[in-house]
N, C-alpha and C positions, 0 to 999 in steps of 0.2 A: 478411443473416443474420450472427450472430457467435454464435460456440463458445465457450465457457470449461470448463476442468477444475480445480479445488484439487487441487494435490501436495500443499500443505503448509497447515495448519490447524489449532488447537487440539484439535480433536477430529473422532472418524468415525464414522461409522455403517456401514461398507464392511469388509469381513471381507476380509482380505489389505492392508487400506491402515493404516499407521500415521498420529496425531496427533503434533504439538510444538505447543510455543510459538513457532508464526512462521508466515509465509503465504507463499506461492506460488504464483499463477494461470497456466497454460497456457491464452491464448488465441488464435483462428485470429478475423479479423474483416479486412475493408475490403482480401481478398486477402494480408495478412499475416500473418507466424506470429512471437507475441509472448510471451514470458516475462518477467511481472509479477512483481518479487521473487522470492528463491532460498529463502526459508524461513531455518531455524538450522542443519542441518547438513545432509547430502547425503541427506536424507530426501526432499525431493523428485525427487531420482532414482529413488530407490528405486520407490515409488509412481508415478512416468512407466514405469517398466520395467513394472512390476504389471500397470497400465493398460492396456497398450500401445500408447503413445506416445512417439513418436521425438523428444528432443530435438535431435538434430543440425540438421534443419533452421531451424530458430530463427533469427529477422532481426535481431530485435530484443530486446532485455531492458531492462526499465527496473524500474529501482530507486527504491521512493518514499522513501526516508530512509537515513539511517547511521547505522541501530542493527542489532544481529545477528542477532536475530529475522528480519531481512529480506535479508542481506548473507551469510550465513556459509557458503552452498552455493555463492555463486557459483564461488569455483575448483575445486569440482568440475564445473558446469557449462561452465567455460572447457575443462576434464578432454575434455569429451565435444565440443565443439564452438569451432571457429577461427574461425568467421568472423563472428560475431552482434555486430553494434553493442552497446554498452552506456552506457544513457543514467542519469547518476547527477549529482546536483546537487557543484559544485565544494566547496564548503563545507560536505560530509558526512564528511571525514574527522579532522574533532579525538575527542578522548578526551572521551566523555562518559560522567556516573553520572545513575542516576536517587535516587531519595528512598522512604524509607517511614518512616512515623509521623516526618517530619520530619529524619530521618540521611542521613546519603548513604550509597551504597551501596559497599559493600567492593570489589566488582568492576564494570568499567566495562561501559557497556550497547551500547558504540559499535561499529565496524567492528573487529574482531581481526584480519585478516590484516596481513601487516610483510612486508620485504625481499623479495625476490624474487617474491613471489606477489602482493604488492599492486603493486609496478612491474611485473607480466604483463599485470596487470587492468588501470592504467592509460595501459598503451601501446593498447590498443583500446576507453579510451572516449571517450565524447563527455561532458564535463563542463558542466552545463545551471547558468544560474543563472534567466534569463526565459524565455518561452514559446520553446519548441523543437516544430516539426514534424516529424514525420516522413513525412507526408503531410497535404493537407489535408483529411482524415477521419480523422486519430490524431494528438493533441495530447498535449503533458507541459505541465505550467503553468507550469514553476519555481515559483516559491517563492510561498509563499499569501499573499495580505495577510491581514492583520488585521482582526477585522470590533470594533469599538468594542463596551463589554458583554458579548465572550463572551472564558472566559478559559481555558484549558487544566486537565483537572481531576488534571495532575502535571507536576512542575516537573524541568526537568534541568541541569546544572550540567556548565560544561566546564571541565578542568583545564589550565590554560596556565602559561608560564615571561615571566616578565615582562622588560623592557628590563634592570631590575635583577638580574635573576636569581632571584627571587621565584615558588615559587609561586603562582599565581591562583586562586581558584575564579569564574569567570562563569556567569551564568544562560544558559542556552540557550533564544537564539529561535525555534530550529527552523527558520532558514531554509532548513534543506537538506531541506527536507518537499516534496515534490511528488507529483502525482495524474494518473494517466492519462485521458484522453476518447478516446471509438470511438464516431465518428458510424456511424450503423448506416441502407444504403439499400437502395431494392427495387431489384426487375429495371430499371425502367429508369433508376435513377441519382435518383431522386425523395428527398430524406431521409426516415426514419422519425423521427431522433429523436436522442438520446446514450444512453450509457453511461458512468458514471464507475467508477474501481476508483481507491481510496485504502486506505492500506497503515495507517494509527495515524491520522488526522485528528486532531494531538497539540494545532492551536492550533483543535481542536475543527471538529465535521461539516457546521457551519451555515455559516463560512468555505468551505470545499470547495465545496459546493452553491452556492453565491453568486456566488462566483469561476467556476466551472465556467460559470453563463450567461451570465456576462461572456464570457470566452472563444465562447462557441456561442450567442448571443443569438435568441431565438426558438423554439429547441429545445424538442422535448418530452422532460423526463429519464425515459427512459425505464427506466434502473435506475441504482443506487446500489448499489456491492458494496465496502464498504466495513468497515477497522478503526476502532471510534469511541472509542476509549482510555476507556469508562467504567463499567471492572470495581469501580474504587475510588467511582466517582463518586455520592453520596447520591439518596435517594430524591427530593430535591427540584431536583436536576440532570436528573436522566433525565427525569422529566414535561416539564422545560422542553424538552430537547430534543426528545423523542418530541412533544411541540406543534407545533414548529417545522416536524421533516419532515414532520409529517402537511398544514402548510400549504401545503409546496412540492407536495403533489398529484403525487409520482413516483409512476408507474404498478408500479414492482417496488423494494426495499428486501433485501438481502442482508448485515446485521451479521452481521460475520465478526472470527474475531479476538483481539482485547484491548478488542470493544466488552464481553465479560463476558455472565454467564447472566441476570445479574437484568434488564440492560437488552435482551439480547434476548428476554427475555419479554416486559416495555413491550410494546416495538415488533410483539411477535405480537399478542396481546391485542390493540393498539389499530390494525393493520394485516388479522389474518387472512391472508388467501391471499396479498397484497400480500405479506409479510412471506415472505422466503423462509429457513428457517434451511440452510445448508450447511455441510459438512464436508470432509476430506481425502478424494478417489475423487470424489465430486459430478462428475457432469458435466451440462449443461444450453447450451441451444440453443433461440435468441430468431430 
């Protein structure tokens, strides 16, 4: 059986739960108690107190990027709890902007904490580049490959100081992108299946899904709860993608997010009951 609850989410439907812009999943699965990203500010506390849900006990936290959408609660959560592993890709911490109508953007999209709070953070974490276990029923990926033909539908740029002393601007690979898996079993230890939870899928959702049964080969995906970055992304991106999952035949589909309203209509329309839309307060139990 595995639990999941949204602290933090675009939007709610929940009267006493607030939205942002960012995500945050409380989930209990495989005997563990996991927190999936911190959201953009200590709004997901807020909404765990609501709830009433105790984040102290919390094992584990993993972070699928370093952008602050997903990053910006966490010292509040170190706030409330000492002892929770914190699994975060090594090369999540440069300065990065995002883009609109082609600019870069005035303010950076990346990790904000500095001095003292980011060295708190990273004296208890575990900094992931390749696949990291944490048991073998709960997988991180590290870092997604590339699937040839699918391409990110917005570009982020990192600002670096060069050997020269130069300003840089580089395109960001996104390598510090990773996605959680919770293999999910019955009473007698039998698998049911996976569950993926990705945070932006920024080098796009079809990579994630790919990679993911490379990792757990066999598997039936049993849900997909996922950000699929395609609020900007045109009408003839979405179709392609909403093709694509519908091929992979997941039993359950949850664009959450920055996948945007027009493509999680797609995905209703062309999924139905499959299609689960959630919000901040949601809770729900497979």
């Amino acid at each position: 059986m595995i639990t999941f609850t949204f602290l933090s989410e675009n939007k709610t439907d929940n009267p006493g739960c607030m939205g942002e812009h960012g995500l945050s999943v409380y989930i209990e699965a495989a005997g563990k108690k996991i927190l999936f990203d911190t959201g953009a500010s200590d709004l997901f506390a807020q909404n765990a107190e609501f709830l009433n849900i105790d984040l102290k006990p919390v094992e584990h936290v993993v972070i699928s990027h370093g952008h602050y959408d997903h990053t910006e609660g966490l010292p509040a959560f170190c706030r409330m709890n000492s002892q929770a592993d914190i699994y975060i890709h090594k090369d999540a911490f440069e300065e990065a902007y995002g883009t609109e109508n082609g600019d870069l953007d005035s303010e950076p999209c990346s990790i904000l904490w500095d001095g003292i709070i980011k060295q708190n953070i990273l004296k208890r974490s575990v900094l992931t580049d390749g696949l990291c276990k944490i048991s073998e029923d709960i997988v991180i990926s590290g870092t997604i490959p590339n699937v040839e033909g699918i391409e990110e539908t917005e570009k982020f740029y990192i600002k670096k100081i060069s050997p020269e002393g130069k300003l840089e601007l580089l395109e960001d690979e996104m390598k510090h992108e990773q996605f959680l898996i919770i293999r999910d079993k019955d009473k007698e230890g039998n698998s049911k299946g996976i569950y993926v939870f990705s945070g932006c899928s920024h080098k796009g959702v079809i990579p994630v899904i790919q990679y993911a049964k490379q990792i757990f080969p066999g598997e039936t995906l049993l849900g997909l709860i996922a950000g699929m970055h395609l609020y900007s992304a045109d009408k003839a991106v979405r179709e392609r993608v909403v093709n694509e999952i519908l091929k992979e035949k997941i039993e359950m589909v949850m664009p959450v997010h920055c996948t945007g309203i027009k493509a999680i209509c797609d995905l209703k329309a062309a999924m139905g009951e499959r299609c689960i839309v959630a919000t901040a307060g949601d809770s729900y139990e497979f």
